[in-house]
C-alpha positions as CSV (number, residue, x, y, z in Angstrom):
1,X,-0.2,64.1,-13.3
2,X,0.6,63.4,-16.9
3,X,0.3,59.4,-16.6
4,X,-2.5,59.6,-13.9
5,X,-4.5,61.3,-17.1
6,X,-3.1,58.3,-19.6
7,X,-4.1,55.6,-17.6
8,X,-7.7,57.1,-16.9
9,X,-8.1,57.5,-20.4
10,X,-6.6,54.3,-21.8
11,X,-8.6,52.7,-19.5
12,X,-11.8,53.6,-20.7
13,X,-10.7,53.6,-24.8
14,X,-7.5,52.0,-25.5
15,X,-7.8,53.3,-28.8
16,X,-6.8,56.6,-27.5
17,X,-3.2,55.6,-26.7
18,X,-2.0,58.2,-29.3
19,X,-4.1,60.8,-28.8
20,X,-3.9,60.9,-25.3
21,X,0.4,60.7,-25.3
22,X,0.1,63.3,-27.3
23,X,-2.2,65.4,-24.9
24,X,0.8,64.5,-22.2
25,X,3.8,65.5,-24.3
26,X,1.0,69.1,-25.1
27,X,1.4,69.6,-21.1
28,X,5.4,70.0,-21.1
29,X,5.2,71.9,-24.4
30,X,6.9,69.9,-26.5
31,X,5.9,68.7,-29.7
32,X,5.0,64.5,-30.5
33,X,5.6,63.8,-33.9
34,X,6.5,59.9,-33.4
35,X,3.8,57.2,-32.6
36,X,4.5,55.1,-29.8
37,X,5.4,52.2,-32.3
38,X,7.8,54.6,-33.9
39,X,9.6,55.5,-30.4
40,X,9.7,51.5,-29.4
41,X,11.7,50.9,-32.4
42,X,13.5,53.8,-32.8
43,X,14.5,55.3,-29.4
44,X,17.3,54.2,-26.9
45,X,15.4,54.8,-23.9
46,X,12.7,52.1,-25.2
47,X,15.6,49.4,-24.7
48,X,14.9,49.5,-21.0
49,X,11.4,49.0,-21.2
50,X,10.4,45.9,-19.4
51,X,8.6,43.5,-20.9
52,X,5.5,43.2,-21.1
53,X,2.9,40.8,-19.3
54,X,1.3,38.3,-22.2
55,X,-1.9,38.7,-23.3
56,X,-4.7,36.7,-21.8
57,X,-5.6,33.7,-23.7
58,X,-9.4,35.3,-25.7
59,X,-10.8,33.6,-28.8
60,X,-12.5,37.1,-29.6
61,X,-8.8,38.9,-30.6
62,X,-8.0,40.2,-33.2
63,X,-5.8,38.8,-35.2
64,X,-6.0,41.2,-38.2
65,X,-3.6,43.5,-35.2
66,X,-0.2,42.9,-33.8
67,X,1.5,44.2,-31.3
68,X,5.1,44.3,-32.2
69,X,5.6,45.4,-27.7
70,X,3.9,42.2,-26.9
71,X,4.7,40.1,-30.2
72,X,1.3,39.1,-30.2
73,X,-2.2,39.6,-32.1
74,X,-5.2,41.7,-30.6
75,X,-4.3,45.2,-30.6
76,X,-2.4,47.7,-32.8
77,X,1.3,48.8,-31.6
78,X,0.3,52.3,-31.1
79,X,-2.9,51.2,-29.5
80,X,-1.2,49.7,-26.7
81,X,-1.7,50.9,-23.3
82,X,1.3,49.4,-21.7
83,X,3.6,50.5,-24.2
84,X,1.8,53.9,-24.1
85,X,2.7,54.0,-20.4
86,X,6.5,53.1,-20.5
87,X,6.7,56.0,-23.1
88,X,4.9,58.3,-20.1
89,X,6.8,57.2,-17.4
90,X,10.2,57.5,-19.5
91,X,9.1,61.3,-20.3
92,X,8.4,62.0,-16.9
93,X,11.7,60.7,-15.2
94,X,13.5,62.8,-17.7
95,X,14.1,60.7,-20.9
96,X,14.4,63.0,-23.7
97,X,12.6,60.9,-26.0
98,X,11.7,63.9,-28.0
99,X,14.4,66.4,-28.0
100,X,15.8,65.2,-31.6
101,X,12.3,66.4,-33.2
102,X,12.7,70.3,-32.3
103,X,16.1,70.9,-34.1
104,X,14.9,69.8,-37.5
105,X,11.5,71.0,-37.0
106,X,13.0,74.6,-36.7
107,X,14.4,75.8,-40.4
108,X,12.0,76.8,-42.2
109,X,11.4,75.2,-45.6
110,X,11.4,77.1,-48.3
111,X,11.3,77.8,-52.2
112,X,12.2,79.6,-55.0
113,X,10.6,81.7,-57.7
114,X,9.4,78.8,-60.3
115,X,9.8,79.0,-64.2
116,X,6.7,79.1,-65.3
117,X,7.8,78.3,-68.9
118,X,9.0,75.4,-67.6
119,X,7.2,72.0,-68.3
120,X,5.1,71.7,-64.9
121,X,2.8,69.1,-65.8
122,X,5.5,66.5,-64.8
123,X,4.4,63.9,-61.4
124,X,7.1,64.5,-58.6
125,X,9.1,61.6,-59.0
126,X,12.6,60.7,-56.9
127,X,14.0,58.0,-55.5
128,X,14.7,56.6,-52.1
129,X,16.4,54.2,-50.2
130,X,15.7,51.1,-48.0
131,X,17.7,51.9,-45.0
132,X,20.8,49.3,-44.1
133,X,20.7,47.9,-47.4
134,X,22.2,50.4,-49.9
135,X,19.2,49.4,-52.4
136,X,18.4,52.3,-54.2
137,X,14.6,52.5,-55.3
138,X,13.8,54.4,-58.5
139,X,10.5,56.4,-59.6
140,X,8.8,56.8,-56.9
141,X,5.9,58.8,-57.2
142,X,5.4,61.7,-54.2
143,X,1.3,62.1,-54.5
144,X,-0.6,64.1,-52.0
145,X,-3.4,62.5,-52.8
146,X,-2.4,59.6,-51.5
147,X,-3.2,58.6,-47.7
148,X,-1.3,55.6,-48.1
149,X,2.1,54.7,-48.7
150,X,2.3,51.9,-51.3
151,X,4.9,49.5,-53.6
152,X,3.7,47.9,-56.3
153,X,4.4,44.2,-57.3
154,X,6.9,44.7,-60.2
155,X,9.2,46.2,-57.1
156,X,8.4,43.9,-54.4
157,X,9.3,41.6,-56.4
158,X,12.8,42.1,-57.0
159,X,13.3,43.0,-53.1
160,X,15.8,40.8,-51.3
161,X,13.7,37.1,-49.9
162,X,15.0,38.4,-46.4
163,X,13.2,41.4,-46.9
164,X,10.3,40.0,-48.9
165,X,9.3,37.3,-45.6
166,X,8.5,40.3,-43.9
167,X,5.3,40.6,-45.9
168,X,2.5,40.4,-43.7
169,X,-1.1,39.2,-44.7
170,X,-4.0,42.2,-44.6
171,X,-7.6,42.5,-44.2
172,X,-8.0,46.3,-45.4
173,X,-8.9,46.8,-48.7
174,X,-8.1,50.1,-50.5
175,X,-10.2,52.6,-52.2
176,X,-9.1,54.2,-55.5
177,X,-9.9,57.1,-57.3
178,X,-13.6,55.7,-58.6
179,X,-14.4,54.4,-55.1
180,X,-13.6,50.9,-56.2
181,X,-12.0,48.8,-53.7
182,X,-8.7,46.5,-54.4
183,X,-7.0,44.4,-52.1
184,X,-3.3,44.8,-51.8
185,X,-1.4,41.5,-51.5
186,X,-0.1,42.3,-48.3
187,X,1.4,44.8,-46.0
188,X,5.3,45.5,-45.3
189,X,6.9,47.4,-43.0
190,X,10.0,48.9,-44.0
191,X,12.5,52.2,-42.8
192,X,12.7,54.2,-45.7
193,X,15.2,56.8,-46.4
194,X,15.6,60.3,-48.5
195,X,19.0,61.6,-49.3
196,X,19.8,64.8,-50.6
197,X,21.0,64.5,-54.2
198,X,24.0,66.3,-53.5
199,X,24.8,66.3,-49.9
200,X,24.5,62.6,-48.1
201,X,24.9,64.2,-44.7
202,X,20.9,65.5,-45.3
203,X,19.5,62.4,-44.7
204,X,15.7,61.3,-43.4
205,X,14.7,57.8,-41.9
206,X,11.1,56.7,-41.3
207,X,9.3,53.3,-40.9
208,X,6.8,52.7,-43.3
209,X,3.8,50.7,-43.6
210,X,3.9,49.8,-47.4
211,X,0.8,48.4,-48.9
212,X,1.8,45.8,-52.0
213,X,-0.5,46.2,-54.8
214,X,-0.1,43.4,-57.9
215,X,-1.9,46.6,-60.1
216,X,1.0,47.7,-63.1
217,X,2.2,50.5,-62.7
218,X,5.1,52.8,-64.5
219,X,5.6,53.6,-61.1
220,X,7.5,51.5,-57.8
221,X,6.4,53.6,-54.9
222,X,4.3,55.9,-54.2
223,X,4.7,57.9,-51.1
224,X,1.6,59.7,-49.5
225,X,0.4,62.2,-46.7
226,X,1.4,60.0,-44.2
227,X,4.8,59.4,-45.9
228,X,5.4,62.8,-46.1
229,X,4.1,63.8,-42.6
230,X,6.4,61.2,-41.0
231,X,9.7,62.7,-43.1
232,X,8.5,66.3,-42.3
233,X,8.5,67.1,-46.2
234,X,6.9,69.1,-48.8
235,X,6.7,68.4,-52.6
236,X,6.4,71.6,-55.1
237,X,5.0,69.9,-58.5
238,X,5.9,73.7,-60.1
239,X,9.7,73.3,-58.8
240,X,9.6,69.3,-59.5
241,X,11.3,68.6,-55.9
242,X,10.7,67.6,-52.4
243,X,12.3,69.3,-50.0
244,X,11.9,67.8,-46.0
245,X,13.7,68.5,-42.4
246,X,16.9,66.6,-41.1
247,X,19.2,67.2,-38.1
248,X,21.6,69.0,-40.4
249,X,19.5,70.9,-42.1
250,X,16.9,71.0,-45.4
251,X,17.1,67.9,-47.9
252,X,16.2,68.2,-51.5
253,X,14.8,65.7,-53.7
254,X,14.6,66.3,-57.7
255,X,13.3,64.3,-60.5
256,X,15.7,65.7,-62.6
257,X,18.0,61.8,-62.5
258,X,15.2,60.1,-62.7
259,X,11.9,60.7,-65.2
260,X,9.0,58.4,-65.0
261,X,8.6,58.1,-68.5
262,X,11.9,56.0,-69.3
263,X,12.5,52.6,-68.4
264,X,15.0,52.3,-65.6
265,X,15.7,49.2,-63.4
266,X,14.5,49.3,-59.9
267,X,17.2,49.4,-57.6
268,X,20.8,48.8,-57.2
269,X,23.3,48.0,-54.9
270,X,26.4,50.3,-54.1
């Protein structure tokens, strides 16, 4: 019943692809945290996919879109029916493509009593990691009011070449605070990771569309809402930590290593 209800749908908006998965995944009670583009690259099961028919040859695609499932421009990875689909039909033979989310969506996360004598005026700034690498990325800024996830030039910049060719061109431009619009340089995807400071057990992977903006900044990152939805996490700017869900248990994340007012060199290699 679930894919009958995907395939009506997608058939009549393909934009829906995510909406309407998640509508399935609503019917077995179970909770979809992870796009489809997420599961293709993340999840065992999507190794047995089968690939994909190409894409009829149309001079009206898009080719501001890519679909990593079909390795081809026109439509978004998570807007893609097909892939959209697989992920249905996997779900109903009895893939668990989603039983990891539920264990580390269940402790609560919580905080203690601040200090309000404490200096609370300070941005919530930690580090991260790019995952498989062991390059460590200093002050990055955790802002809510961000709905992008962004790197700034002075960082991208000092990224390995392997990792900088994966820089792909964009036609969105981005609105700052003003309303003014600036066009980032381009777009890269890239698996992030937050470690606990003190346990490396408590660990978070996520793939991230970073936007690369040539504006200065005392600042190398900045992760946003969607950042921070996709790593389950919460910042406290009055306990100057993030604290987010892994398989093991609660992370933490403090500024307290690394203050956004010094000059420290991005990165290094373990």
């Amino acid at each position: 019943m679930a894919i009958a209800i995907i395939t009506a749908v997608l058939d009549t908006h393909g934009e829906m692809a995510v909406v309407v998965i998640r509508e399935m995944i609503d019917i077995k009670a179970t909770m979809l945290t992870k796009t489809p583009k997420e599961i293709l690259l993340q999840e065992r099961v999507a190794k047995s996919f089968p690939d994909p028919h190409p894409l009829g040859e149309n001079s009206r695609r898009d080719k501001s879109k890519f679909c990593i499932f079909h390795d081809d421009y026109g439509h978004d990875t998570n807007h893609c029916r097909d892939l959209a689909e697989l992920i249905a039909e996997a779900y109903e033979q009895g893939f668990q493509i989603f039983e990891q989310i539920a264990s580390w969506q269940c402790p609560a996360i919580t905080f203690t009593p601040a200090n309000l004598n404490a200096d609370l005026d300070k941005p919530v700034v930690v580090s991260c990691r790019i995952a498989n690498t062991g390059i460590i990325i200093m002050k990055v800024h955790v802002d809510t009011g961000s709905s992008v996830d962004i790197m700034y030039e002075q960082c991208f910049s000092k990224l390995p070449a392997i990792i900088k060719a994966l820089m792909k061109p964009t036609a969105v431009s981005l609105a700052g605070f003003l309303g003014e619009s600036t066009w980032p340089i381009g777009q890269l995807e890239l698996h992030i990771e937050l470690v606990d400071d003190r346990d490396e057990t408590l660990r978070r992977k996520a793939l991230l569309n970073l936007y690369i903006m040539r504006n200065q900044s005392r600042f190398n990152m900045i992760l946003g809402r969607t950042a921070l939805r996709m790593f389950g996490a919460i910042p406290s700017t009055m306990h100057g930590m993030v604290k987010f869900s892994t398989n093991e248990g609660i992370g933490t994340l403090t500024y307290a290593k690394v203050e956004p007012f010094l000059c420290h060199e991005y990165g290094d290699r373990k």
